[in-house]
DSSP file (Angstrom, degrees, kcal/mol; ACC not computed):
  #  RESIDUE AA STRUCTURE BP1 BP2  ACC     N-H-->O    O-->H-N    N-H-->O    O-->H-N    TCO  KAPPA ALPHA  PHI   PSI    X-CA   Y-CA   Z-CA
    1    1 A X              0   0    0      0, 0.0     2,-0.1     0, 0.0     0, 0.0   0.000 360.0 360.0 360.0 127.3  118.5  -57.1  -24.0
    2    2 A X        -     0   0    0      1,-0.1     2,-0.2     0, 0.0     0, 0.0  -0.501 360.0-125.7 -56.5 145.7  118.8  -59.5  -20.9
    3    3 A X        -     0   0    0     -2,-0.1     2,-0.1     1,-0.0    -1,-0.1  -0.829  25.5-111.6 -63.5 140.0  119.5  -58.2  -17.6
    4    4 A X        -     0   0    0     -2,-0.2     2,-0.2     1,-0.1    -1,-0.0  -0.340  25.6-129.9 -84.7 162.4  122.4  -59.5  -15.7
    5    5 A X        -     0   0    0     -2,-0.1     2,-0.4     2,-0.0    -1,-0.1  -0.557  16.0-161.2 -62.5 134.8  122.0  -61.7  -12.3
    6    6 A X        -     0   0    0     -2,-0.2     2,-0.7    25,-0.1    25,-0.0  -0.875   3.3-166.0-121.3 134.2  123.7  -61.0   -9.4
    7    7 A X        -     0   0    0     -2,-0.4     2,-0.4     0, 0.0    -2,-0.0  -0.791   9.7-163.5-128.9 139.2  124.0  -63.2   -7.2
    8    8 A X        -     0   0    0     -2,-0.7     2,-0.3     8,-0.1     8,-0.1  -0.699  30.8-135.8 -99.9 130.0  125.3  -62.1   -3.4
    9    9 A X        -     0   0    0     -2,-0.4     2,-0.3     3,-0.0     3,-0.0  -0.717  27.8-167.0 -94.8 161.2  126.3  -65.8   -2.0
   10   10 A X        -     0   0    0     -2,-0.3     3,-0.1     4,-0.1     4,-0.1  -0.919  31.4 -70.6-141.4 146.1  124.7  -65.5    1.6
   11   11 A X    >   -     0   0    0     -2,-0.3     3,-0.5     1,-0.1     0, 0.0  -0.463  62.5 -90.0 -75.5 154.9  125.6  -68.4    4.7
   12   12 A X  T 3  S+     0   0    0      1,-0.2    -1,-0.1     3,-0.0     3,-0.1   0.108 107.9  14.2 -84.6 151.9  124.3  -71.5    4.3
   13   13 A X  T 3  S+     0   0    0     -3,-0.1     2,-0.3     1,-0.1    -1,-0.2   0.771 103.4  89.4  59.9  30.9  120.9  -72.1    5.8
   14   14 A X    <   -     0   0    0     -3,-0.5     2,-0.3    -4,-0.1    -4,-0.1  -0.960  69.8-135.9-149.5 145.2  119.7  -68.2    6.5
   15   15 A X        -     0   0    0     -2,-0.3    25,-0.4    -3,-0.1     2,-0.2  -0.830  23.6-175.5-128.5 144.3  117.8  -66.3    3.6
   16   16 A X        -     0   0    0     -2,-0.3     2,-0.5    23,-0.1    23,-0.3  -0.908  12.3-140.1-147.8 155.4  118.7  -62.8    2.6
   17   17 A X  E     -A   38   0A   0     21,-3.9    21,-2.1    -2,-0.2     2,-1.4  -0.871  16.6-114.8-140.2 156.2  117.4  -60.5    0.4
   18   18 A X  E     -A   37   0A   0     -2,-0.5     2,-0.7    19,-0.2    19,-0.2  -0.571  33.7-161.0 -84.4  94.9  118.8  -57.9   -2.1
   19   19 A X  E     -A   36   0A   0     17,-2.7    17,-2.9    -2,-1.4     2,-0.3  -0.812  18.3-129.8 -92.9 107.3  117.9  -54.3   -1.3
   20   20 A X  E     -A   35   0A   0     -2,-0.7    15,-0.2    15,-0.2     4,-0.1  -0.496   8.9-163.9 -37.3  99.8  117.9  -51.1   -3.3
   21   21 A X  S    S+     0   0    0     13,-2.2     2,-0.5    -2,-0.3    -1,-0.1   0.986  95.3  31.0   2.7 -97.5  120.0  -48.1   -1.5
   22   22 A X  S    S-     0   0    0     12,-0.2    -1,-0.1     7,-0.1     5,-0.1  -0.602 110.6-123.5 -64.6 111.4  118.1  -45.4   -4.1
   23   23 A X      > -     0   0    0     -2,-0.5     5,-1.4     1,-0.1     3,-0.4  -0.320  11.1-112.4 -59.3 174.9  115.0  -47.2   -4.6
   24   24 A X  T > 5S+     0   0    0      1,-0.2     3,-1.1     3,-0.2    -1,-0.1   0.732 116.7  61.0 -81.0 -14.8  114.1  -48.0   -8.0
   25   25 A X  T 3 5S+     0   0    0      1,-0.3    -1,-0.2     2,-0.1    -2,-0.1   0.466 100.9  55.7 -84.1  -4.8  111.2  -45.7   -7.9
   26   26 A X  T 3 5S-     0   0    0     -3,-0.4    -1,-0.3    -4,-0.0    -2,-0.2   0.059 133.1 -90.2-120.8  41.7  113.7  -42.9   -7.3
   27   27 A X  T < 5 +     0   0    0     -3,-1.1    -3,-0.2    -5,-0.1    -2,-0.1   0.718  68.4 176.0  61.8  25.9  115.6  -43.8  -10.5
   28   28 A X      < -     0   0    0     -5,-1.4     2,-0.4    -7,-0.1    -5,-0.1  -0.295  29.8-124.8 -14.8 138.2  117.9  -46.1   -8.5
   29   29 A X        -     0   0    0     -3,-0.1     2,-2.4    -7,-0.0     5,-0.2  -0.982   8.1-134.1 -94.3 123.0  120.2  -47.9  -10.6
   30   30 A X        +     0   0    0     -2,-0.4     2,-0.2    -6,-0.1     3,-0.0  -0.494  64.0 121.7 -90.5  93.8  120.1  -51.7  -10.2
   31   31 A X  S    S-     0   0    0     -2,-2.4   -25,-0.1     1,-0.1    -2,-0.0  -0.695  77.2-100.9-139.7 175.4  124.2  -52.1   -9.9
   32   32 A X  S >  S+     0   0    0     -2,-0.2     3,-2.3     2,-0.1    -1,-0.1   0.794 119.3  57.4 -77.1 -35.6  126.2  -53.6   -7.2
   33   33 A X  T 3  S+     0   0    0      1,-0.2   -12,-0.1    46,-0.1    -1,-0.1   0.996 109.8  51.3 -75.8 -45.0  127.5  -50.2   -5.3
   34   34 A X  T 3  S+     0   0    0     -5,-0.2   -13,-2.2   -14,-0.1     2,-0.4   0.427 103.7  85.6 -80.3   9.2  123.2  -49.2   -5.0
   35   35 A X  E <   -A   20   0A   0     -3,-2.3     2,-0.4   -15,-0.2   -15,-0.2  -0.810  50.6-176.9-118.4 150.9  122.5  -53.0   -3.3
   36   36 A X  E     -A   19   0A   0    -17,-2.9   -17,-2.7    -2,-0.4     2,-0.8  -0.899  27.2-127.7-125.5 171.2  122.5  -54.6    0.1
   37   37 A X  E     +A   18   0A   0     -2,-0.4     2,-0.4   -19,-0.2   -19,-0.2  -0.870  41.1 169.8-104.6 131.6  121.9  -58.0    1.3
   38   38 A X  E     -A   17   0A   0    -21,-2.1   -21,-3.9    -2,-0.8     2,-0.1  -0.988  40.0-114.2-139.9 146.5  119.2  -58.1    4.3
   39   39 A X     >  -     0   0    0     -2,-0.4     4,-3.9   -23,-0.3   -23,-0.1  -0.245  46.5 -98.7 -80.8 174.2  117.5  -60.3    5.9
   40   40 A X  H  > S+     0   0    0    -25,-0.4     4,-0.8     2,-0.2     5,-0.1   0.947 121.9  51.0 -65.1 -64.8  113.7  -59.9    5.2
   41   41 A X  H >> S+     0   0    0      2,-0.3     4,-2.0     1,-0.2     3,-0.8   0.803 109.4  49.1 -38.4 -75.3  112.9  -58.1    8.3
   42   42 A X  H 3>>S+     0   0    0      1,-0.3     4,-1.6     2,-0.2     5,-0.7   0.877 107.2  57.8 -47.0 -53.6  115.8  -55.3    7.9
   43   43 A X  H 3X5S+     0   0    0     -4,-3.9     4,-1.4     1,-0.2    -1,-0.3   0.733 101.5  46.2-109.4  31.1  114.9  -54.7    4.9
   44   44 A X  H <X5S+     0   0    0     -3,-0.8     4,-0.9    -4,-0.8    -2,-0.2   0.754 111.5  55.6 -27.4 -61.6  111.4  -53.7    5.2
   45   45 A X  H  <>S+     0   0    0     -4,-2.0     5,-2.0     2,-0.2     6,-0.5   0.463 107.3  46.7 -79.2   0.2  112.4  -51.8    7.8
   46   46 A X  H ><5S+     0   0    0     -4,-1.6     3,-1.2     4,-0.2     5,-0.2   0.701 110.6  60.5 -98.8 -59.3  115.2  -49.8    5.3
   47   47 A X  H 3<<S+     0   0    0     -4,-1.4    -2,-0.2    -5,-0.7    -3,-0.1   0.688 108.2  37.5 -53.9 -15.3  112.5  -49.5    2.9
   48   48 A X  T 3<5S-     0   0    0     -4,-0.9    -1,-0.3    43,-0.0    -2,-0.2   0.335 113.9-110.9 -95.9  -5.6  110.2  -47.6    5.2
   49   49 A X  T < 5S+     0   0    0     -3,-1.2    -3,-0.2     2,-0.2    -2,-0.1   0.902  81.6 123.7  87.7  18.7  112.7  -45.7    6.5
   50   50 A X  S   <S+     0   0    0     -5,-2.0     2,-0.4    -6,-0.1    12,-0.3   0.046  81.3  46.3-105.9  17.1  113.0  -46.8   10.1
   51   51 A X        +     0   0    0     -6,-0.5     2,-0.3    -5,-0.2    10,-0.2  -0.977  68.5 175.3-149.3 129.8  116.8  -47.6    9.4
   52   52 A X  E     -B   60   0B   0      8,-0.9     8,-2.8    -2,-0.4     2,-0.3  -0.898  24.0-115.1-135.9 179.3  118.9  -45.2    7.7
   53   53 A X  E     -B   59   0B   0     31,-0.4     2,-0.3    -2,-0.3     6,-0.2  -0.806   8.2-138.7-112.8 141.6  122.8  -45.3    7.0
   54   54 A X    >   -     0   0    0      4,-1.0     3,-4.1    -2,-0.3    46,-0.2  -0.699  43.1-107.0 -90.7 137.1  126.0  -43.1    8.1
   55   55 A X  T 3  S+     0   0    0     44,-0.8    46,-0.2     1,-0.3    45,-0.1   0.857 126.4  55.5 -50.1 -28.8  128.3  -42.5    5.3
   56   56 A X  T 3  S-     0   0    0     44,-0.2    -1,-0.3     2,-0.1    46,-0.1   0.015 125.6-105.0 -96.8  33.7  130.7  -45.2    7.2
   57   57 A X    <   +     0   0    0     -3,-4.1    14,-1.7     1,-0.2     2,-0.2   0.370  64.8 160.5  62.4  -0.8  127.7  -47.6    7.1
   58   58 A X  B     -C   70   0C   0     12,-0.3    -4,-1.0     1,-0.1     2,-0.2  -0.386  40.6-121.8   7.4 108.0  126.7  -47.3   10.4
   59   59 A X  E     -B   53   0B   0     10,-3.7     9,-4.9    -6,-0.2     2,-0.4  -0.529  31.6-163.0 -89.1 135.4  122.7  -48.5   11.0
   60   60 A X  E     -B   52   0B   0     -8,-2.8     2,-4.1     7,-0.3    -8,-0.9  -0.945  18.7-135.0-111.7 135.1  120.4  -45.7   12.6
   61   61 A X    >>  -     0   0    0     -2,-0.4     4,-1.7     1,-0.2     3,-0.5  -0.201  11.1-163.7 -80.6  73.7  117.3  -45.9   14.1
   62   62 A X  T 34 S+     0   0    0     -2,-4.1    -1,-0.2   -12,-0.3   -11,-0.1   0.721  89.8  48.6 -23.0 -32.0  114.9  -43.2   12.9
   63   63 A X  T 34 S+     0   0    0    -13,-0.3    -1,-0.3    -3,-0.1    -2,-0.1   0.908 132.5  17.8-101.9 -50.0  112.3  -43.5   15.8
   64   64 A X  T <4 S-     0   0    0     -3,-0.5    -2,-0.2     2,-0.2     3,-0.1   0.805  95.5-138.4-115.7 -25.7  115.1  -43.4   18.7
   65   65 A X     <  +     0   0    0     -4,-1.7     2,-0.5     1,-0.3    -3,-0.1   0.258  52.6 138.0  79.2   2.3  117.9  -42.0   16.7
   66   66 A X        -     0   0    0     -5,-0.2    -1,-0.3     1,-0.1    -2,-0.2  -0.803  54.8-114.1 -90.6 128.4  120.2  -44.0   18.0
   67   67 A X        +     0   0    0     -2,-0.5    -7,-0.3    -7,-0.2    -1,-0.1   0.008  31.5 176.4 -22.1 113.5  123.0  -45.8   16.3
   68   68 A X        -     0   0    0     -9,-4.9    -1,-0.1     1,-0.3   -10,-0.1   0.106  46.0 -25.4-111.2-132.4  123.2  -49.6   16.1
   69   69 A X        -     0   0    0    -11,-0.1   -10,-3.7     1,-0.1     2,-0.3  -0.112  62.1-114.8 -68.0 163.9  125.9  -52.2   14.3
   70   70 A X  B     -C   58   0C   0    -12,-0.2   -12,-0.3    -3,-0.1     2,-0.2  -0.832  37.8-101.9 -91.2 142.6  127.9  -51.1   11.4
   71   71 A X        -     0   0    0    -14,-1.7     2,-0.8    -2,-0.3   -13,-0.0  -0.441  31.6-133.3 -51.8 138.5  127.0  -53.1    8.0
   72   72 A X        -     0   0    0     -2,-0.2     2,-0.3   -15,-0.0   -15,-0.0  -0.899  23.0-157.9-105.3 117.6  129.7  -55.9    7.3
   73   73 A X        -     0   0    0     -2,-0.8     2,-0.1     4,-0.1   -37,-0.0  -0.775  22.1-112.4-109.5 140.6  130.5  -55.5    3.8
   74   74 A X    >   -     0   0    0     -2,-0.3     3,-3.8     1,-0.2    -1,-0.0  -0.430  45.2-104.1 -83.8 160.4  132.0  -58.6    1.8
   75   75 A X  T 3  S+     0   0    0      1,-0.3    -1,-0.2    -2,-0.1    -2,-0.0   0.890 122.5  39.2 -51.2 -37.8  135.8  -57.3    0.9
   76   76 A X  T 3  S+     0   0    0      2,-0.0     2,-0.5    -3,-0.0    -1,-0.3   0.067  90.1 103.9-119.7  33.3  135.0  -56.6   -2.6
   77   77 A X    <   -     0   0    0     -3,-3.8     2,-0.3     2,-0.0    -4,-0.1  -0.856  50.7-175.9 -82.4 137.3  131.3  -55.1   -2.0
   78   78 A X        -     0   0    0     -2,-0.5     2,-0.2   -46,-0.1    -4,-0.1  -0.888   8.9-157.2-134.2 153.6  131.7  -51.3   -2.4
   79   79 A X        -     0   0    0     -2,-0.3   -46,-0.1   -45,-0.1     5,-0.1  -0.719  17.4-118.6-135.8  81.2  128.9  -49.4   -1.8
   80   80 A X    >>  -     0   0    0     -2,-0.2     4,-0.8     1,-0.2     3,-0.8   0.067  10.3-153.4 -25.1 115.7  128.3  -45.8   -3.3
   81   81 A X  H 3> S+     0   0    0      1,-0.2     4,-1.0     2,-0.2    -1,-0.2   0.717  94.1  73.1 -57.6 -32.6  127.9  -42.9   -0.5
   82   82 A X  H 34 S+     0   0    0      1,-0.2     4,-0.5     2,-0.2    -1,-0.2   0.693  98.4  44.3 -79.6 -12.2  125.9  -41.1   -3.1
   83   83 A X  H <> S+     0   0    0     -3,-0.8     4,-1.4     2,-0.2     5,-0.3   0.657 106.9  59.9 -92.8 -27.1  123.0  -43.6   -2.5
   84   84 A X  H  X S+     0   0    0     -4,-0.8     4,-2.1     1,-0.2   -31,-0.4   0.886 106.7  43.9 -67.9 -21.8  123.3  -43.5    1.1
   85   85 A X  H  X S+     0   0    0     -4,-1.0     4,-1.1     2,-0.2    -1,-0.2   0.673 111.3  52.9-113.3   1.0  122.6  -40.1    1.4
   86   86 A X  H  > S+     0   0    0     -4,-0.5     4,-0.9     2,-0.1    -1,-0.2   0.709 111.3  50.2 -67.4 -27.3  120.0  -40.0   -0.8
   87   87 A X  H >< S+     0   0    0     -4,-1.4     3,-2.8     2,-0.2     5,-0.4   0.980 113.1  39.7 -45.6-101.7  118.7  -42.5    0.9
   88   88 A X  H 3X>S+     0   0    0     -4,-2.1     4,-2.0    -5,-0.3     5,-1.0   0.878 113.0  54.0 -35.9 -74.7  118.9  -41.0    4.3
   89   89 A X  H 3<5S+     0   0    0     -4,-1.1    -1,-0.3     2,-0.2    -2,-0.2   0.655 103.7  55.7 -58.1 -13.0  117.9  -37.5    3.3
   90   90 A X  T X<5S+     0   0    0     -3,-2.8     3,-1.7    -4,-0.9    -3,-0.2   0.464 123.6  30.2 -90.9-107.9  114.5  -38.7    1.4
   91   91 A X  T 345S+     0   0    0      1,-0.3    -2,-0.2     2,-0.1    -3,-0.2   0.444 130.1  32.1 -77.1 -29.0  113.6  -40.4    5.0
   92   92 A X  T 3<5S-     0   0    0     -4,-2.0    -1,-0.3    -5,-0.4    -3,-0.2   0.543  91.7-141.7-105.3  28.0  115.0  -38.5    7.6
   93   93 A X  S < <S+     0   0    0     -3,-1.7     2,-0.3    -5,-1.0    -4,-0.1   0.856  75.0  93.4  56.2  32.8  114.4  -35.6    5.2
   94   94 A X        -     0   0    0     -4,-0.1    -2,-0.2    -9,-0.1    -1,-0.1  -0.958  46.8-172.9-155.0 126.6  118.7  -34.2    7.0
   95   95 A X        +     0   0    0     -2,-0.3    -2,-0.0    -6,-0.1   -10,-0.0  -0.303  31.9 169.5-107.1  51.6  122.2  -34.9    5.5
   96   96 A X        -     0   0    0      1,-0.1     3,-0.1     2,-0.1    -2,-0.1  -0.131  52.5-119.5 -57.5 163.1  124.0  -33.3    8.9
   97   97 A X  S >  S+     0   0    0      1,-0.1     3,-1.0     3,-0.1     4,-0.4   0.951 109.1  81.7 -51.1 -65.9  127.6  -33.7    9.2
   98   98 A X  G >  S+     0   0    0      1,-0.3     3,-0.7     2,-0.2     6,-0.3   0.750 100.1  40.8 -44.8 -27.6  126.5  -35.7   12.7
   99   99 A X  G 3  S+     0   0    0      1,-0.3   -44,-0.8    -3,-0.1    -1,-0.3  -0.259  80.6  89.8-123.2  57.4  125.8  -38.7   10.3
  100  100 A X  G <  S+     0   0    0     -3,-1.0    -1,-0.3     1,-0.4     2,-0.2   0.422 101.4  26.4-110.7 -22.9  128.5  -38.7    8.2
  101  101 A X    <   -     0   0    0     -3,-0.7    -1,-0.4    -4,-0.4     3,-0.2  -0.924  60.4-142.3-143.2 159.4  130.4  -41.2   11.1
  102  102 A X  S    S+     0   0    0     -2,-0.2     4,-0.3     1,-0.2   -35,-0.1   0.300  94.1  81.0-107.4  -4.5  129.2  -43.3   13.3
  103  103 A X  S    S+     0   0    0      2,-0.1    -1,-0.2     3,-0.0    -4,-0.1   0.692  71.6 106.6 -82.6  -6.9  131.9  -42.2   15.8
  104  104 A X  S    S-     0   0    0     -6,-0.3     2,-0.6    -3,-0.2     3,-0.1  -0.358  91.5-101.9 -57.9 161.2  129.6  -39.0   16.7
  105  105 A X  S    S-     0   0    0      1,-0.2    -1,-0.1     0, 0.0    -2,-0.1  -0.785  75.1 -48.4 -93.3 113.4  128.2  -39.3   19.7
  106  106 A X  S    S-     0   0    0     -2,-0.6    -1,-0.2    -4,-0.3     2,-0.1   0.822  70.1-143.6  39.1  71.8  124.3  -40.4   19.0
  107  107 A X        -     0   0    0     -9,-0.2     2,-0.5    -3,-0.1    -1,-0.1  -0.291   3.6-117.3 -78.7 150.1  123.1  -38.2   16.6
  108  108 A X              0   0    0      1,-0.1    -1,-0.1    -2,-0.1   -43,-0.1  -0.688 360.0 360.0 -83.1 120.8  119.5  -36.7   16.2
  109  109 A X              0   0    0     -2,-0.5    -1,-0.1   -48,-0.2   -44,-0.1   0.575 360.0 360.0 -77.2 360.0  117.6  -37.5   13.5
């Protein structure tokens, strides 16, 4: 059986890369709700676990623990919560309430 493509159209002249939510090594599912699109950089830095996610999508900094941009999701990208907070909870090893929104005030990881 082939696997299908997907392919996340990105703006023109800037290169972006597809990033696993659940990695695949933690039995990830390679679907649309478990990917984001990142620039090279970002997601390195999601794959180690110096950026984690708020259930509203909302970027955290692991080392400072402060909150950055929200992710800009294309309208019909949906993104499964259940991968974010696996996600989060394998690297900053907490699923508080405090990062369930990005409207808390700074949370500590």
């Amino acid at each position: 059986m082939r696997a299908e493509v997907l392919v996340l159209p990105s703006p023109r002249h800037r290169y972006s890369e597809a990033a696993h939510i659940r990695a695949r090594e933690d039995n990830g599912p390679d679907i649309v709700e478990n990917l984001l699109r990142l620039c090279p950089t970002c997601h390195i830095l999601f794959d180690a676990g110096a950026r984690v996610l708020t259930d509203d999508l909302t970027i955290v900094d692991t080392v400072t623990g402060q909150p950055g941009k929200r992710i800009e999701l294309h309208r019909w990208h949906f993104i499964d919560s259940r991968y974010v907070r696996h996600h989060r909870q394998r690297w900053a090893g907490i699923d508080l309430p405090l990062l369930a929104s990005a409207s808390s005030a700074h949370p500590k990881l």
